[in-house]
PDBQT receptor file of N, H, CA, C and O in Angstrom, charges set to zero:
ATOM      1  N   UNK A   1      31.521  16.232 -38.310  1.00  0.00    +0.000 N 
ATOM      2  CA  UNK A   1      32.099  14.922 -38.013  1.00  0.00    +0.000 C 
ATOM      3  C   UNK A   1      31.821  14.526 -36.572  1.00  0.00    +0.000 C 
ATOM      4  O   UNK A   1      31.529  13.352 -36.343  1.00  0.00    +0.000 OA
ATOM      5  N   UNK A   2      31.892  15.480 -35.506  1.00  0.00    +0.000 N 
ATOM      6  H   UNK A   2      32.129  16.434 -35.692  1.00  0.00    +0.000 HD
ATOM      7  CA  UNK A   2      31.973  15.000 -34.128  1.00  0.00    +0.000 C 
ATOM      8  C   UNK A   2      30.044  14.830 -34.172  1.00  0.00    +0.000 C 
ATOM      9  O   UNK A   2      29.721  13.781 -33.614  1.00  0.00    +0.000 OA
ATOM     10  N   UNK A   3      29.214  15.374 -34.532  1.00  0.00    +0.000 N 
ATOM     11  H   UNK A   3      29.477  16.226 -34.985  1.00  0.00    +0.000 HD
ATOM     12  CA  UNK A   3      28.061  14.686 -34.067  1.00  0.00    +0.000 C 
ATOM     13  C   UNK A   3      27.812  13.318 -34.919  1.00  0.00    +0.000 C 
ATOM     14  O   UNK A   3      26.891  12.611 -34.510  1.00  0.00    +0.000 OA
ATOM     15  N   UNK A   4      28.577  12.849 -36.125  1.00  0.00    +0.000 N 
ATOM     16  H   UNK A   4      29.324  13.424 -36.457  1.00  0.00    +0.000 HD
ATOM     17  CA  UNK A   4      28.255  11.957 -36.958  1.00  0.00    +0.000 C 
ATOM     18  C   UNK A   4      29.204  10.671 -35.617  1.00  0.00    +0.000 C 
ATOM     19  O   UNK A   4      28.819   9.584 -35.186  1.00  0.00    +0.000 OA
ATOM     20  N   UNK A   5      30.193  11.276 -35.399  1.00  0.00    +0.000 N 
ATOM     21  H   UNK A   5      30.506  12.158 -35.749  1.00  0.00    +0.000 HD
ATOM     22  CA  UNK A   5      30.320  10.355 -33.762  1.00  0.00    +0.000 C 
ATOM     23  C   UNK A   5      29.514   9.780 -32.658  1.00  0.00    +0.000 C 
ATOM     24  O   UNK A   5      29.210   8.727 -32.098  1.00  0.00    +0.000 OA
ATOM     25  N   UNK A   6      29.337  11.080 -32.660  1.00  0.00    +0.000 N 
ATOM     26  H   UNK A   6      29.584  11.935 -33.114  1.00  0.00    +0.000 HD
ATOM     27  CA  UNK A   6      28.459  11.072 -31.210  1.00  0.00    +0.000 C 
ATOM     28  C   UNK A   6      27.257  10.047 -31.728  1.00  0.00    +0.000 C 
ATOM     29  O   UNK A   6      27.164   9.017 -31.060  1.00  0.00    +0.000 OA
ATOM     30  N   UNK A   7      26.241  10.207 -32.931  1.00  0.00    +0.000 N 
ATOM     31  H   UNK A   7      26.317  11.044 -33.473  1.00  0.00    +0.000 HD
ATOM     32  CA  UNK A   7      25.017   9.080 -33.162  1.00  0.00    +0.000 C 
ATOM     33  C   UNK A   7      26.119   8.003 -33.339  1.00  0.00    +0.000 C 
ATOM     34  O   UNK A   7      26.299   7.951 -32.122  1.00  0.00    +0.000 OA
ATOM     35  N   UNK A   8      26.724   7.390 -33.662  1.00  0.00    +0.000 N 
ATOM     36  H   UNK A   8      26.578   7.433 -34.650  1.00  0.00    +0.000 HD
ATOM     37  CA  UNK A   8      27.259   6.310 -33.606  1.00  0.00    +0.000 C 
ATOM     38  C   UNK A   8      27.736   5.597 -32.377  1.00  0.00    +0.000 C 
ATOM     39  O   UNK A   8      27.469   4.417 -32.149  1.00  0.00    +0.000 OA
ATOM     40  N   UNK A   9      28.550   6.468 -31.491  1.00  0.00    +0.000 N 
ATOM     41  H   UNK A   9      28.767   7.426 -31.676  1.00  0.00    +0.000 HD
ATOM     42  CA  UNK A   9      28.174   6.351 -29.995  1.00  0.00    +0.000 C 
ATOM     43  C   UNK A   9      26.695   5.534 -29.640  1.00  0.00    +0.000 C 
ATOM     44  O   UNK A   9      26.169   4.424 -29.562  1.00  0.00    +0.000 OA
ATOM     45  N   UNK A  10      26.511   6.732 -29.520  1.00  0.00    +0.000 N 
ATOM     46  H   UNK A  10      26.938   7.634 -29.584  1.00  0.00    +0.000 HD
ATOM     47  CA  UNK A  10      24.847   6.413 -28.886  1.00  0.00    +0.000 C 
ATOM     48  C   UNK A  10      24.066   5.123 -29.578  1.00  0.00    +0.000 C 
ATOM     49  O   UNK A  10      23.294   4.675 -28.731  1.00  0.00    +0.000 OA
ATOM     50  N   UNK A  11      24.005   4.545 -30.518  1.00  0.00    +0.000 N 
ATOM     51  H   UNK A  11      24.632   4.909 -31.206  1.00  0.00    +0.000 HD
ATOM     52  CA  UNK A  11      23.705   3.590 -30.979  1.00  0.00    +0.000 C 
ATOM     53  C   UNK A  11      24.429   2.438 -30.817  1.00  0.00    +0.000 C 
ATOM     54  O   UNK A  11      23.734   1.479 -31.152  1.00  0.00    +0.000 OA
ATOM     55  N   UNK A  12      25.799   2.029 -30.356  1.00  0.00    +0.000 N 
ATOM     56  H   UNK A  12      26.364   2.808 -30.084  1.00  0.00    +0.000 HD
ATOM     57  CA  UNK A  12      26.584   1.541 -29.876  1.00  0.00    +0.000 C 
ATOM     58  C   UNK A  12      26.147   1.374 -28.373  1.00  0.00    +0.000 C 
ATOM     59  O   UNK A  12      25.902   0.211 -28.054  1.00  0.00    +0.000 OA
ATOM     60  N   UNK A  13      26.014   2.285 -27.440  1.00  0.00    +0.000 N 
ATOM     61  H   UNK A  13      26.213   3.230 -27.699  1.00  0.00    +0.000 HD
ATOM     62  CA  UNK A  13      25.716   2.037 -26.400  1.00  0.00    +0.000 C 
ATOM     63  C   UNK A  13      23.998   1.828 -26.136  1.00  0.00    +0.000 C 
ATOM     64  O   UNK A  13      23.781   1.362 -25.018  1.00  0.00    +0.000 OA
ATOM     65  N   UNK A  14      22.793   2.079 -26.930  1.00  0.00    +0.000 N 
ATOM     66  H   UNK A  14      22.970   2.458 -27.839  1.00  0.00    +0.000 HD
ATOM     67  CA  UNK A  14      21.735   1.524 -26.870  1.00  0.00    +0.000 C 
ATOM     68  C   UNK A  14      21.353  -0.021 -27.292  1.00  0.00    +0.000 C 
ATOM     69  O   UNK A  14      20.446  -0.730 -26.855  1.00  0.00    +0.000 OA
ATOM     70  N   UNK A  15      22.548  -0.359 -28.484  1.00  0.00    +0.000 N 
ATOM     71  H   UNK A  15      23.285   0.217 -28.838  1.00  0.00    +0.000 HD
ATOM     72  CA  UNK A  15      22.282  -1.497 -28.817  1.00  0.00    +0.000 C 
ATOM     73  C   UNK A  15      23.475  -3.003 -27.464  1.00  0.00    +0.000 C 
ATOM     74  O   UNK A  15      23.247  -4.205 -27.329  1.00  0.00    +0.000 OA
ATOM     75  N   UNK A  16      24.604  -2.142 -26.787  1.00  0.00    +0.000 N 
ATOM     76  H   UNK A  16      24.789  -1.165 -26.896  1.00  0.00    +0.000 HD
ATOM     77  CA  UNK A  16      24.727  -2.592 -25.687  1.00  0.00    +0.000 C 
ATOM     78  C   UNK A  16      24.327  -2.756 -24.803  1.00  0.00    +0.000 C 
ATOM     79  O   UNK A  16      24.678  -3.654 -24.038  1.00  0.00    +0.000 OA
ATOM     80  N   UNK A  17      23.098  -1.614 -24.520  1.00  0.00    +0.000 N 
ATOM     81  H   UNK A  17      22.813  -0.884 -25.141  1.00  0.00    +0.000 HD
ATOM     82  CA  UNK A  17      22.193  -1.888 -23.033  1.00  0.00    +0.000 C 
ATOM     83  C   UNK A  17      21.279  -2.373 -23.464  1.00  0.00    +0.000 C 
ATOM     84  O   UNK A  17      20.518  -2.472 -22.501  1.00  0.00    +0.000 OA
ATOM     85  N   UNK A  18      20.465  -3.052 -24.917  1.00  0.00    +0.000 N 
ATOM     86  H   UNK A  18      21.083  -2.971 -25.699  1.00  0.00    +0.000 HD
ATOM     87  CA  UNK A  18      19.855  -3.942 -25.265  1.00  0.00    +0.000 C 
ATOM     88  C   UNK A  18      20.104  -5.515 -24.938  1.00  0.00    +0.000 C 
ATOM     89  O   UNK A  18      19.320  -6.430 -24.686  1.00  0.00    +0.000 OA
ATOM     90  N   UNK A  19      21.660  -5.447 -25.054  1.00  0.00    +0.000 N 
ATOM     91  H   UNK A  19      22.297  -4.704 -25.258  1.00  0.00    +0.000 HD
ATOM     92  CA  UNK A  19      21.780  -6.662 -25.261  1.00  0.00    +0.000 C 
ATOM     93  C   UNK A  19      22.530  -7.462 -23.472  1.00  0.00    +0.000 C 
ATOM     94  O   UNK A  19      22.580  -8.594 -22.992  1.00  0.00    +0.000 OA
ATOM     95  N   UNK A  20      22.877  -6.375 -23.131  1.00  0.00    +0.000 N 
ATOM     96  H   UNK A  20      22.836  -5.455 -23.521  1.00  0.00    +0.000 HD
ATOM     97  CA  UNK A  20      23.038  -6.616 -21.092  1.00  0.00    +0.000 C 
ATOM     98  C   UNK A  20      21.619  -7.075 -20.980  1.00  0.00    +0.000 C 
ATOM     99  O   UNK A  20      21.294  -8.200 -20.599  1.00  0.00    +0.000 OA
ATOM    100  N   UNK A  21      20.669  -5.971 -21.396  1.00  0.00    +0.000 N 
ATOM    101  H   UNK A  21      20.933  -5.058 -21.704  1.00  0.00    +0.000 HD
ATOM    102  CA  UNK A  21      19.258  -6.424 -20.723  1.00  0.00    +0.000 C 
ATOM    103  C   UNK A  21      19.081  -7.957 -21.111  1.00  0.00    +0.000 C 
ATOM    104  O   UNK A  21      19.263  -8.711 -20.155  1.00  0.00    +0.000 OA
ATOM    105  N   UNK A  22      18.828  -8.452 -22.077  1.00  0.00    +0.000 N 
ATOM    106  H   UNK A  22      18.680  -7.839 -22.854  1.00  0.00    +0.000 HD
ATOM    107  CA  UNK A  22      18.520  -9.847 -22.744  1.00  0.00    +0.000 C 
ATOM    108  C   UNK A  22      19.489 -10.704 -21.736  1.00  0.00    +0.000 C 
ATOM    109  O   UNK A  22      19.189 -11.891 -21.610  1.00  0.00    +0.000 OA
ATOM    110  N   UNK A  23      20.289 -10.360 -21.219  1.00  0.00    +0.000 N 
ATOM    111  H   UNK A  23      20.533  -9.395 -21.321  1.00  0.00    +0.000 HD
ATOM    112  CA  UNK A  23      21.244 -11.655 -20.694  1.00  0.00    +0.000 C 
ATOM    113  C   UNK A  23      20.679 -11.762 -19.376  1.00  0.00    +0.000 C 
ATOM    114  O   UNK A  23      20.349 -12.862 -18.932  1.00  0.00    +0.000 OA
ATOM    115  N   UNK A  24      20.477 -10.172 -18.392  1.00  0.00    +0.000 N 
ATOM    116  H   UNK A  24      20.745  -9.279 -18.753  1.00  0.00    +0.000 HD
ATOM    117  CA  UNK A  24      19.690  -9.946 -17.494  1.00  0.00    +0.000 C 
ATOM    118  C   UNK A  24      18.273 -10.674 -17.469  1.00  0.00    +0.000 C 
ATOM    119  O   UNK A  24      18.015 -11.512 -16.605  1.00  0.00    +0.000 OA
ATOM    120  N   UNK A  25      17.597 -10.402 -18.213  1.00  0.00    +0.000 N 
ATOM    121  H   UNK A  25      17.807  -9.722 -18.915  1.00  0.00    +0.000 HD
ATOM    122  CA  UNK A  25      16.639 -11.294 -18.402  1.00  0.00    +0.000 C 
ATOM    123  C   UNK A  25      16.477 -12.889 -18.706  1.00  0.00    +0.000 C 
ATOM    124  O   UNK A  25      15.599 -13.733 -18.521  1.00  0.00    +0.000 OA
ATOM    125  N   UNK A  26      17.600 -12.861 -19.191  1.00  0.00    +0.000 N 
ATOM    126  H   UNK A  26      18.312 -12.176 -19.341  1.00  0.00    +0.000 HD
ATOM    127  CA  UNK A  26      17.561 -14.645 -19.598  1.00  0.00    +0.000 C 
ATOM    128  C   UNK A  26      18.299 -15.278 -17.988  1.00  0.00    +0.000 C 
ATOM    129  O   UNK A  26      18.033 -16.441 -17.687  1.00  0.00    +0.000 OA
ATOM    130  N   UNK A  27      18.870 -14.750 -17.389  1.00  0.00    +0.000 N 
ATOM    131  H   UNK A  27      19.086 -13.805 -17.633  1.00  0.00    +0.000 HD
ATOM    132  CA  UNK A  27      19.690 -15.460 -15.974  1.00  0.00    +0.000 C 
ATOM    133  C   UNK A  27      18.309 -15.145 -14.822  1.00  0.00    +0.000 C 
ATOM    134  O   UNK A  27      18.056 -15.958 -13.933  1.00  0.00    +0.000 OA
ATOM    135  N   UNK A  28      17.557 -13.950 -14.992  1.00  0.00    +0.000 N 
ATOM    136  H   UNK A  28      17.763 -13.289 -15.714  1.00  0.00    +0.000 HD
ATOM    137  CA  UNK A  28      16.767 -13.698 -14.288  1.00  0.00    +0.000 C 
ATOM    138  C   UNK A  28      15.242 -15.137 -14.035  1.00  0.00    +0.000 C 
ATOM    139  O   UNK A  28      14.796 -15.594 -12.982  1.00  0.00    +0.000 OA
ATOM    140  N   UNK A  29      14.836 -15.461 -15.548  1.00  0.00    +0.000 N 
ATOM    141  H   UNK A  29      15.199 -15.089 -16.403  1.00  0.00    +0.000 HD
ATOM    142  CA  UNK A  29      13.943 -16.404 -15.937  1.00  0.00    +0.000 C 
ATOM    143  C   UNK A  29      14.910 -17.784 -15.767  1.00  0.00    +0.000 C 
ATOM    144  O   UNK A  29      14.468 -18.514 -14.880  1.00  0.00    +0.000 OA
ATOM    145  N   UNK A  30      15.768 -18.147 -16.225  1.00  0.00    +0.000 N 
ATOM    146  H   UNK A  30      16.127 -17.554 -16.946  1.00  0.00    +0.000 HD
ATOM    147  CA  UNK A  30      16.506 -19.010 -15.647  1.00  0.00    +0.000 C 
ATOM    148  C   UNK A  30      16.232 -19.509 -14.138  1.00  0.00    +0.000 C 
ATOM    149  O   UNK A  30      15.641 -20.552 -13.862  1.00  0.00    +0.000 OA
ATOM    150  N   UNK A  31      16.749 -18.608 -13.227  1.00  0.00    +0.000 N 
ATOM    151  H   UNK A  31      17.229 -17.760 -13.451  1.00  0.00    +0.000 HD
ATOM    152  CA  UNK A  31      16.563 -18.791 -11.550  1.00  0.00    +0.000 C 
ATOM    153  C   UNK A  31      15.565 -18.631 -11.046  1.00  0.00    +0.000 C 
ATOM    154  O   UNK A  31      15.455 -18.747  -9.825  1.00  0.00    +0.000 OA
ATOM    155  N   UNK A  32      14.045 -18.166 -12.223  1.00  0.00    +0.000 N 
ATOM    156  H   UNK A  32      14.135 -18.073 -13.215  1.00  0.00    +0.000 HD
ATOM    157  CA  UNK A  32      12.844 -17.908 -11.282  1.00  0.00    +0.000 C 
ATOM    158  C   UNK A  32      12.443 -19.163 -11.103  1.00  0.00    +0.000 C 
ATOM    159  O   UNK A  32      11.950 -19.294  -9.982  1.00  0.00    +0.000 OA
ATOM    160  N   UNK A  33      12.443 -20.210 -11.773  1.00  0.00    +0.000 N 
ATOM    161  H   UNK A  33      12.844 -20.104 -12.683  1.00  0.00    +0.000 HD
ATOM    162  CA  UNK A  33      11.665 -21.510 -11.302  1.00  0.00    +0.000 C 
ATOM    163  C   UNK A  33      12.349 -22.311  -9.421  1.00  0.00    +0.000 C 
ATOM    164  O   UNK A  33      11.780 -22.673  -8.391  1.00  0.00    +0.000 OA
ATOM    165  N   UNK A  34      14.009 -22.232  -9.961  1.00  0.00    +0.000 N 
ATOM    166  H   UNK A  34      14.471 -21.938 -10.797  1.00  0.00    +0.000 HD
ATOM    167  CA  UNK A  34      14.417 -22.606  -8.551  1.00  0.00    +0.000 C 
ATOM    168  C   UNK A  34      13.984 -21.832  -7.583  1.00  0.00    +0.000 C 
ATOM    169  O   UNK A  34      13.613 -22.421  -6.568  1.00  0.00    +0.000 OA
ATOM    170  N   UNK A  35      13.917 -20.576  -7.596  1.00  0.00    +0.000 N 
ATOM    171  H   UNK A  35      14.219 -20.097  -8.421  1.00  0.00    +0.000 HD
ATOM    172  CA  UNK A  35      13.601 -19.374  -6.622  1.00  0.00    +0.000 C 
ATOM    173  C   UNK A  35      12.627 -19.534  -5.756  1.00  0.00    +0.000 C 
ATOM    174  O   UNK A  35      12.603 -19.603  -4.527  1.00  0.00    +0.000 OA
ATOM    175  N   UNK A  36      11.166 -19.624  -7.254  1.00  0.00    +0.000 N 
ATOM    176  H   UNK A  36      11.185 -19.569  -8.252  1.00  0.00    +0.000 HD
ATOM    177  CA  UNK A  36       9.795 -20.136  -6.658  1.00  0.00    +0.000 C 
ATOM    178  C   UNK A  36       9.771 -21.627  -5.989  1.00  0.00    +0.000 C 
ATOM    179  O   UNK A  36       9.027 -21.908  -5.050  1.00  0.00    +0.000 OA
ATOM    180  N   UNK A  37      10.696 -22.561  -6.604  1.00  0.00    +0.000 N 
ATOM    181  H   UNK A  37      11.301 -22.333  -7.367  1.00  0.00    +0.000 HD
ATOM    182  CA  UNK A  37      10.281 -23.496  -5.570  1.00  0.00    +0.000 C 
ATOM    183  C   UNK A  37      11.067 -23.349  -4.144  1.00  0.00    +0.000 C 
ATOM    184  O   UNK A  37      10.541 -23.683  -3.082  1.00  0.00    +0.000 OA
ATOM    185  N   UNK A  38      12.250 -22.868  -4.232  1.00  0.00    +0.000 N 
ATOM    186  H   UNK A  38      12.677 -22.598  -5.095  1.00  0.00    +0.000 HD
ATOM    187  CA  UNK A  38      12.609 -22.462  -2.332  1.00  0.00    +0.000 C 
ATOM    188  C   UNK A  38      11.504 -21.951  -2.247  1.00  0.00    +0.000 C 
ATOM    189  O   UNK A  38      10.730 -22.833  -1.875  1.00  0.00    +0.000 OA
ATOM    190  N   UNK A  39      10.845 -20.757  -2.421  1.00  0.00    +0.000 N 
ATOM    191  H   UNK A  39      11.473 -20.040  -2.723  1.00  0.00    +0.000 HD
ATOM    192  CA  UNK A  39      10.120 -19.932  -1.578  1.00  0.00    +0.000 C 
ATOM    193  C   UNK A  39       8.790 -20.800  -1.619  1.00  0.00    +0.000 C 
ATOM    194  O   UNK A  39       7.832 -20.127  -1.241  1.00  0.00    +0.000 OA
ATOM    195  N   UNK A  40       8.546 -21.754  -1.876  1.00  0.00    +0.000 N 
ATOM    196  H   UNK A  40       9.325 -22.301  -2.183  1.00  0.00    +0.000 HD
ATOM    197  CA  UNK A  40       7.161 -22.038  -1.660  1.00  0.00    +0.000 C 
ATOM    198  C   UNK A  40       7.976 -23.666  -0.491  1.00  0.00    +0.000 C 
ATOM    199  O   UNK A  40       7.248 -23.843   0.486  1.00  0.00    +0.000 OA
ATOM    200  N   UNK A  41       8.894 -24.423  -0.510  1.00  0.00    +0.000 N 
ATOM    201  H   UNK A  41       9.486 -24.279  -1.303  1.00  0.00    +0.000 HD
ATOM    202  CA  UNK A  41       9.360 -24.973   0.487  1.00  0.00    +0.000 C 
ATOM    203  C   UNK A  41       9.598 -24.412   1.887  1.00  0.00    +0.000 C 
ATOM    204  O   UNK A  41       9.527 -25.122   2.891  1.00  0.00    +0.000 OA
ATOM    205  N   UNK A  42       9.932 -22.882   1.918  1.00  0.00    +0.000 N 
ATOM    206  H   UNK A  42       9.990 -22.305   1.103  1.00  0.00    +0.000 HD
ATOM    207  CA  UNK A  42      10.197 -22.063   2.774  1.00  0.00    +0.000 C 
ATOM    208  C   UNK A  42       8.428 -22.038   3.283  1.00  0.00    +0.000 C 
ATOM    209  O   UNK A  42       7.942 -22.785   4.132  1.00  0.00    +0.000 OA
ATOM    210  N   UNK A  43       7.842 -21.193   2.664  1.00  0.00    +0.000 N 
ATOM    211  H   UNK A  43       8.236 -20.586   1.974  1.00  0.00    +0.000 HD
ATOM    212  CA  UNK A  43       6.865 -21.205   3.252  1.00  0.00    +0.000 C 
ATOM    213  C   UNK A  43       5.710 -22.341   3.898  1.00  0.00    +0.000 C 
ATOM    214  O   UNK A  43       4.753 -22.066   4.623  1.00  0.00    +0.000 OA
ATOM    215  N   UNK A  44       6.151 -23.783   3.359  1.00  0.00    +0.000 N 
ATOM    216  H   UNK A  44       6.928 -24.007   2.770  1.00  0.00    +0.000 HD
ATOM    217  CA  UNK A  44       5.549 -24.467   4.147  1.00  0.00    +0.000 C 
ATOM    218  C   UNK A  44       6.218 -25.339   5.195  1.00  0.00    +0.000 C 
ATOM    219  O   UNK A  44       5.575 -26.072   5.946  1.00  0.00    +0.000 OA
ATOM    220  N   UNK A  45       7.716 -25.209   5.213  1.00  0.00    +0.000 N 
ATOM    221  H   UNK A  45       8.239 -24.614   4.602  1.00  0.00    +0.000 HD
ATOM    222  CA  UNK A  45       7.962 -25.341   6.412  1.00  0.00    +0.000 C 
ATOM    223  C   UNK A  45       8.041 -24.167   7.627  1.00  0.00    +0.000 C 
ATOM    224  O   UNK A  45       8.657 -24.435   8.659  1.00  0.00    +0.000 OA
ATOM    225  N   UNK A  46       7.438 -22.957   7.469  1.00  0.00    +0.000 N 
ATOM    226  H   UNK A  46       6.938 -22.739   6.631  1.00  0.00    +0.000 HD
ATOM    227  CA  UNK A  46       7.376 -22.106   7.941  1.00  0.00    +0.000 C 
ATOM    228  C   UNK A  46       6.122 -22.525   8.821  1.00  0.00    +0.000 C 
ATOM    229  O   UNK A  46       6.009 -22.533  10.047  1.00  0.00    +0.000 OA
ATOM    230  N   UNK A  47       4.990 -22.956   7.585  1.00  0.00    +0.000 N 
ATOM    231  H   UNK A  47       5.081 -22.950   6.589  1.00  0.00    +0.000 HD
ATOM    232  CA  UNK A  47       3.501 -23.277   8.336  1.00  0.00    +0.000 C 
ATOM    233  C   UNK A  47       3.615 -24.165   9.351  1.00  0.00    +0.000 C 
ATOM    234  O   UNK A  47       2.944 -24.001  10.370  1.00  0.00    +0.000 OA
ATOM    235  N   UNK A  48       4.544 -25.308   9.208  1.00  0.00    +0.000 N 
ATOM    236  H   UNK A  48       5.089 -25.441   8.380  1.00  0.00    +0.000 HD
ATOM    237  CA  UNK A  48       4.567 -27.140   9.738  1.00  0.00    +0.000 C 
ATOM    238  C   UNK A  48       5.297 -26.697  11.006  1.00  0.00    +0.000 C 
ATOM    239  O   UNK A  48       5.233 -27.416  12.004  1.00  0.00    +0.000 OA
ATOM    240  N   UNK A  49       6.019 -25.504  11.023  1.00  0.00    +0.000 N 
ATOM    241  H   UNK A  49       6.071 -24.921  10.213  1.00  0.00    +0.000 HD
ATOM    242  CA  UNK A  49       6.489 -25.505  12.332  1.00  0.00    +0.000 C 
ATOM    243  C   UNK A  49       5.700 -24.345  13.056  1.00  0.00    +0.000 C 
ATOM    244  O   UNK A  49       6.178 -24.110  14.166  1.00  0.00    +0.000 OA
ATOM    245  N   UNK A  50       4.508 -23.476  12.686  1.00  0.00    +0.000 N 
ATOM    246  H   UNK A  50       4.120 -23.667  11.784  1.00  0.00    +0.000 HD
ATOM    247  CA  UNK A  50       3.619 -22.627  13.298  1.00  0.00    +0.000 C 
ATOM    248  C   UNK A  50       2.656 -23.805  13.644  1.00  0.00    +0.000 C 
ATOM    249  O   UNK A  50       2.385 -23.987  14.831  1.00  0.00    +0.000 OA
ATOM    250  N   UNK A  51       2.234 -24.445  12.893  1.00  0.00    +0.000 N 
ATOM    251  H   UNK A  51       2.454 -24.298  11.928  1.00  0.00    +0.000 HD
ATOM    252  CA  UNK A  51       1.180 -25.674  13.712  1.00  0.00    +0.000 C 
ATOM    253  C   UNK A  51       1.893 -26.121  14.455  1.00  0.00    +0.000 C 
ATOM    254  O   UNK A  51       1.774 -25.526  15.526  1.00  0.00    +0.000 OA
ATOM    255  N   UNK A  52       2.735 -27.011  14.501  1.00  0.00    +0.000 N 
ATOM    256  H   UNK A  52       2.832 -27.494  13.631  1.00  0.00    +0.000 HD
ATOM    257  CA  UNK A  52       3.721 -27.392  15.343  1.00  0.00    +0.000 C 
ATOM    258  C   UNK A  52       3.630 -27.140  16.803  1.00  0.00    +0.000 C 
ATOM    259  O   UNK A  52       3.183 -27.932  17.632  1.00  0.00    +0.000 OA
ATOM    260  N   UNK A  53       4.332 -25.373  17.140  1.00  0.00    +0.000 N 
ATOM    261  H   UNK A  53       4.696 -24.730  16.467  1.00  0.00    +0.000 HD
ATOM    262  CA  UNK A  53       3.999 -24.828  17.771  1.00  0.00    +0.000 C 
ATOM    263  C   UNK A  53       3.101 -24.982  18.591  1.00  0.00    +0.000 C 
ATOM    264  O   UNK A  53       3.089 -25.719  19.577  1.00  0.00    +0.000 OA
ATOM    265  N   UNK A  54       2.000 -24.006  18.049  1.00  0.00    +0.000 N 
ATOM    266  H   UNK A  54       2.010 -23.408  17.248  1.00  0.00    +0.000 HD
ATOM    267  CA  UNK A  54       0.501 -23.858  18.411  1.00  0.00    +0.000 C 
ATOM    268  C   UNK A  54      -0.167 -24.930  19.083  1.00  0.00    +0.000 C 
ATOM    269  O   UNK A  54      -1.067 -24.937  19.923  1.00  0.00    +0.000 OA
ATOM    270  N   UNK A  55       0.725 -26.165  18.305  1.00  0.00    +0.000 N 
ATOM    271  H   UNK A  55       1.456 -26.159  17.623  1.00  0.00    +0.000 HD
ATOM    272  CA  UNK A  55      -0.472 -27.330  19.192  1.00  0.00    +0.000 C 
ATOM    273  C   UNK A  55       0.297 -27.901  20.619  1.00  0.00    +0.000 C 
ATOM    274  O   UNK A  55      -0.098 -28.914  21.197  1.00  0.00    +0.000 OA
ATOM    275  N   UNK A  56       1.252 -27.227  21.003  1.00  0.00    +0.000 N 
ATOM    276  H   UNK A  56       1.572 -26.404  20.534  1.00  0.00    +0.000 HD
ATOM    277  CA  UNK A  56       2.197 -27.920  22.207  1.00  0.00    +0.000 C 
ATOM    278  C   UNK A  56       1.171 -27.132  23.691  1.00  0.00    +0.000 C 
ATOM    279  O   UNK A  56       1.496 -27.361  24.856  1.00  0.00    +0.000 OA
TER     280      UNK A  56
């Protein structure tokens, strides 16, 4: 009886860290589009103020 537990366990908690992952992944793809566009705003006001700079 206790190992007919224990696989039931364990399948319980694989099909839970299946389903964390999927949410992980869905909030993850969610925020990559905002993410990428900060980081590509970041990086060109990063450039606009190295020219900036450079030309004083």
């Amino acid at each position: 009886m206790g190992d007919n537990k224990n696989l039931i366990v364990t399948i319980l908690a694989i099909i839970g860290g299946i389903v964390v992952l999927g949410w992980v992944l869905r909030a993850t793809f969610a925020l990559l589009g905002p993410i990428v566009l900060i980081g590509i705003a970041v990086l060109v006001y990063i450039m606009f103020f190295k020219d900036k700079g450079s030309s004083r």
